[in-house]
N, CA and C atoms as an extended XYZ file, in Angstrom:
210
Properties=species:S:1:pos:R:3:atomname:S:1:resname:S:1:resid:I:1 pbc="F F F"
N         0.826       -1.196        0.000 N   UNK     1
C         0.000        0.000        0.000 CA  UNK     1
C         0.863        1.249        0.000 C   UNK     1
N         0.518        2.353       -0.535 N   UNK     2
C         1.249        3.485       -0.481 CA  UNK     2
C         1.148        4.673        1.334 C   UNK     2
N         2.148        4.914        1.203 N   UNK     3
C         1.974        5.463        2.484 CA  UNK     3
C         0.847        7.088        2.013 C   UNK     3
N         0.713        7.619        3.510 N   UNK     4
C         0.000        8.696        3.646 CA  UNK     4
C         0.142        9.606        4.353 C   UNK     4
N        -0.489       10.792        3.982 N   UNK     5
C        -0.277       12.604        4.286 CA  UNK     5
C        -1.599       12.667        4.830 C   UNK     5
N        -1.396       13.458        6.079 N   UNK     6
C        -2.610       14.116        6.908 CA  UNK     6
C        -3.914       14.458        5.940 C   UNK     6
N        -4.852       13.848        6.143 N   UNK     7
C        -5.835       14.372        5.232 CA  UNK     7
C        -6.275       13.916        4.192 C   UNK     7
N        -5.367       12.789        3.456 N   UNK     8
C        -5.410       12.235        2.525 CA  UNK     8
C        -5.749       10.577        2.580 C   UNK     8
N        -6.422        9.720        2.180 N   UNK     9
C        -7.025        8.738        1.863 CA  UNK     9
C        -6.357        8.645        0.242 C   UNK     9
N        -6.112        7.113        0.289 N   UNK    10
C        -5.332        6.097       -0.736 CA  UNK    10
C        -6.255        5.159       -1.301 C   UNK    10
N        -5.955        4.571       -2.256 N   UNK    11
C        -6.867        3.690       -3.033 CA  UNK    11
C        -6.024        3.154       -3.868 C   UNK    11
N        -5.694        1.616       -4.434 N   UNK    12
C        -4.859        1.053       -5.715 CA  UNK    12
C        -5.682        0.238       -6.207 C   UNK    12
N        -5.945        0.640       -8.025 N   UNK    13
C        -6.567       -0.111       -8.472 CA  UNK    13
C        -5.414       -1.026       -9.250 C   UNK    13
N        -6.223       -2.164       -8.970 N   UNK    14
C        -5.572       -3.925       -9.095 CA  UNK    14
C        -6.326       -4.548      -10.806 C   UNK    14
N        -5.114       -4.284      -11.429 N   UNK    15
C        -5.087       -5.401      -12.821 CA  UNK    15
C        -4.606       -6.725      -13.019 C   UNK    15
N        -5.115       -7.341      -13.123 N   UNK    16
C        -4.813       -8.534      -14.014 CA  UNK    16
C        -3.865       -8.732      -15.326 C   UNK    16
N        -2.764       -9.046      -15.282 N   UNK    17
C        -2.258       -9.150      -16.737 CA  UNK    17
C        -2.635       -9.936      -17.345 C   UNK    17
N        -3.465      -10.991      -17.519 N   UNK    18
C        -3.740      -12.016      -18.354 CA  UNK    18
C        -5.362      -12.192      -18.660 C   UNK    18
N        -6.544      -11.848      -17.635 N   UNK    19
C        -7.665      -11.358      -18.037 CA  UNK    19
C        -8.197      -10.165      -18.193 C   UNK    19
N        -7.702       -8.998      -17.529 N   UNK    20
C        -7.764       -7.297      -17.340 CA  UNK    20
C        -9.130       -7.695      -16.615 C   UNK    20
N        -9.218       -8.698      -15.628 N   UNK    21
C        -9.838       -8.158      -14.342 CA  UNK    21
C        -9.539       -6.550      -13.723 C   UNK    21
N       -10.304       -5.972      -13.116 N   UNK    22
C        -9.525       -4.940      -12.148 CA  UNK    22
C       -10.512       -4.506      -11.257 C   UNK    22
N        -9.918       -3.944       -9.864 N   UNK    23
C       -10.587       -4.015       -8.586 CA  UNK    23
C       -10.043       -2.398       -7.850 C   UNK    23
N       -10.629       -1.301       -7.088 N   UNK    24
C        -9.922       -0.926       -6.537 CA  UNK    24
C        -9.989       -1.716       -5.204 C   UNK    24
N        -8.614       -1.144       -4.612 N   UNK    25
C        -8.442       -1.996       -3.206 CA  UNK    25
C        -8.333       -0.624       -2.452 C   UNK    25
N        -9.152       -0.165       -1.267 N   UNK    26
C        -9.530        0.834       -0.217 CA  UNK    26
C        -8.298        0.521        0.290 C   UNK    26
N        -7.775        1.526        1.124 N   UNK    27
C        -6.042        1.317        2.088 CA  UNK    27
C        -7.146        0.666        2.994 C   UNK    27
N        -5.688       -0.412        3.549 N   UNK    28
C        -6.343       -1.425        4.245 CA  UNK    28
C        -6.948       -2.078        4.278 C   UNK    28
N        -7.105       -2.528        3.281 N   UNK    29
C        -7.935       -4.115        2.515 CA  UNK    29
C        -7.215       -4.658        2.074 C   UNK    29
N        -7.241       -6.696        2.354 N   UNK    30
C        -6.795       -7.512        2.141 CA  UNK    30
C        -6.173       -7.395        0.557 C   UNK    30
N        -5.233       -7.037        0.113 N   UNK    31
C        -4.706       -7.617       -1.353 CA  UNK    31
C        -4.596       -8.894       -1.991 C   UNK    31
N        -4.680       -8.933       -2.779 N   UNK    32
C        -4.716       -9.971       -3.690 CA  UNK    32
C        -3.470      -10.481       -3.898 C   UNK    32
N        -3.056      -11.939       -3.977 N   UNK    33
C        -2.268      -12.415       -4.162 CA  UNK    33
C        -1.889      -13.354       -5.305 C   UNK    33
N        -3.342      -13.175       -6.237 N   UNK    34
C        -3.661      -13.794       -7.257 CA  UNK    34
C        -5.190      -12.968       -7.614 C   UNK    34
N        -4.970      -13.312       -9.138 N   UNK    35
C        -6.626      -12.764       -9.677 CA  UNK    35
C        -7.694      -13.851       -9.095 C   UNK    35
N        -8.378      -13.008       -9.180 N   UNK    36
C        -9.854      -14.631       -8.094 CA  UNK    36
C       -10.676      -14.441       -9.246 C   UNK    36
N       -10.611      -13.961      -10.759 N   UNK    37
C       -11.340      -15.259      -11.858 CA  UNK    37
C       -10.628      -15.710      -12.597 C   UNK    37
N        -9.042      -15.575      -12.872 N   UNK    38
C        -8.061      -16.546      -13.651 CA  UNK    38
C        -7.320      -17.216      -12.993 C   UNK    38
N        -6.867      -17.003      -12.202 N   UNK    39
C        -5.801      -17.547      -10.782 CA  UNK    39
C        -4.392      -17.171      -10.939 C   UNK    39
N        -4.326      -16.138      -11.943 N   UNK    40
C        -2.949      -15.512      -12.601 CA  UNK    40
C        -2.786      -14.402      -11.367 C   UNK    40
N        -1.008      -15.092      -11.052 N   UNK    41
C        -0.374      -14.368       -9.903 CA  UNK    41
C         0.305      -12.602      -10.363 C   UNK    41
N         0.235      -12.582      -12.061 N   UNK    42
C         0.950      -11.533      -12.555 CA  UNK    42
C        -0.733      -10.589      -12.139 C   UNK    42
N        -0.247       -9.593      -11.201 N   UNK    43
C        -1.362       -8.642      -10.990 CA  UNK    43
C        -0.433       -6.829      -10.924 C   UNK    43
N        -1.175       -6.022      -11.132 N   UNK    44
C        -0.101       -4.589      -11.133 CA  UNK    44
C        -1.353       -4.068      -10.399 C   UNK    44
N        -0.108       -3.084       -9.791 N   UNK    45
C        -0.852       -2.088       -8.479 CA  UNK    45
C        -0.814       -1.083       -8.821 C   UNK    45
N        -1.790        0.335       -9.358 N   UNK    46
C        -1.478        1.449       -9.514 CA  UNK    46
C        -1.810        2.359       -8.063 C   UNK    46
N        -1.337        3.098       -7.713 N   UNK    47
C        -1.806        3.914       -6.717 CA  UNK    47
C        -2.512        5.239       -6.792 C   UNK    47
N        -3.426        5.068       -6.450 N   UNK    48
C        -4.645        6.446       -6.802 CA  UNK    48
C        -5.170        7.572       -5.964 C   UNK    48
N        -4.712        8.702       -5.695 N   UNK    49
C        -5.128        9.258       -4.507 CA  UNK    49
C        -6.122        9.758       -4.341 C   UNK    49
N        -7.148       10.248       -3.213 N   UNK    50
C        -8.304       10.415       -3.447 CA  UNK    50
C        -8.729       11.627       -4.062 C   UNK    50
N        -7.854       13.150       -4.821 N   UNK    51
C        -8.076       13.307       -5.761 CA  UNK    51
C        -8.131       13.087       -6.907 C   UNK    51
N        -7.553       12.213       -7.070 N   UNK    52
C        -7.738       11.788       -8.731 CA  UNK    52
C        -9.092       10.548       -8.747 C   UNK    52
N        -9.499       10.831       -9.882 N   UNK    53
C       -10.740        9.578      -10.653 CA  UNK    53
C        -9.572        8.708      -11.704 C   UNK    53
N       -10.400        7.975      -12.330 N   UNK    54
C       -10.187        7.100      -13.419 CA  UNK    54
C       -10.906        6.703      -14.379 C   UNK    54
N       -10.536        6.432      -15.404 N   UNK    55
C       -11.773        5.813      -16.143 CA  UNK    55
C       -11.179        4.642      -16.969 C   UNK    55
N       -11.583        3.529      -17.394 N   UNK    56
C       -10.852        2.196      -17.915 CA  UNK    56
C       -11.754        2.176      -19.126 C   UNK    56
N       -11.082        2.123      -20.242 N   UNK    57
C       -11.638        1.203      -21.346 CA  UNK    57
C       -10.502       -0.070      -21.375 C   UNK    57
N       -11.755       -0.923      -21.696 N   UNK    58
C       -10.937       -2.503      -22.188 CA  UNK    58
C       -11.254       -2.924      -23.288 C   UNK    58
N       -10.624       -3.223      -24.325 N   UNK    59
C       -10.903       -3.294      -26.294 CA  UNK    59
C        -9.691       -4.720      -26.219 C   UNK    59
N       -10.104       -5.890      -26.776 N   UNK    60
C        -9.171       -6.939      -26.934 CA  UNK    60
C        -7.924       -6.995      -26.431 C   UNK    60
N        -8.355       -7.069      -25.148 N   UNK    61
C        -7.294       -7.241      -23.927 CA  UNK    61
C        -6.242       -6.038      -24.028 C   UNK    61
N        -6.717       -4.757      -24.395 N   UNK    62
C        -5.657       -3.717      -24.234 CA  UNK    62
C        -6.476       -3.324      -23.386 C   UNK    62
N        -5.797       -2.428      -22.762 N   UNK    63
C        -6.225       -1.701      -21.270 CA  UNK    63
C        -5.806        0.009      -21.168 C   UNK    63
N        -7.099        0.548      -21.351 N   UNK    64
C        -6.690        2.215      -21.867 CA  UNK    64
C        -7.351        2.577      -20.071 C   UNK    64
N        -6.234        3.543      -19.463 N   UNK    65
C        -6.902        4.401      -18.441 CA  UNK    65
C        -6.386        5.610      -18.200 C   UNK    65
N        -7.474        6.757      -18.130 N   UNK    66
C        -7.324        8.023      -18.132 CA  UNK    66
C        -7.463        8.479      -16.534 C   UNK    66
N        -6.169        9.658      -15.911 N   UNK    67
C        -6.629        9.725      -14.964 CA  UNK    67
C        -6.965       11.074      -14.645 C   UNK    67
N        -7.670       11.783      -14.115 N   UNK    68
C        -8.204       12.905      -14.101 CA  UNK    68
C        -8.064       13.327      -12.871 C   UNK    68
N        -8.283       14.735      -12.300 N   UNK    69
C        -7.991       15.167      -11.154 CA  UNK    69
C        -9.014       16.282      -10.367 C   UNK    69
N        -9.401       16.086       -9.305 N   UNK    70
C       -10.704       16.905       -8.916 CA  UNK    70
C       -10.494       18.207       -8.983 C   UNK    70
């Protein structure tokens, strides 16, 4: 998990490299140690702070995400 600044709340959204599952994970929630619908251990952590949004398109397993800022 990423550390934190007074005031600020964390969030990492969790990909899948092999199905483009993806999850955010709230700070302090159990992580994943595997995807739980392929069982593929290759997973990437982005870290998202609670100003920024996101938005995901998924098009034949490419993975487009825009991140925007409040």
């Amino acid at each position: 998990m990423s550390a934190t600044t007074s005031g600020e709340e964390y969030r990492d959204l969790v990909i899948c490299n092999s199905c483009q599952w993806a999850a955010s994970l709230l700070k302090g929630s159990t992580g994943y140690s595997a995807c739980p619908i392929c069982g593929n251990a290759a997973l990437d952590t982005i870290p998202v702070n609670d100003y920024e949004a996101y938005t995901m398109n998924v098009k034949n397993k490419n993975v487009e995400i825009e991140f925007t800022k409040d």
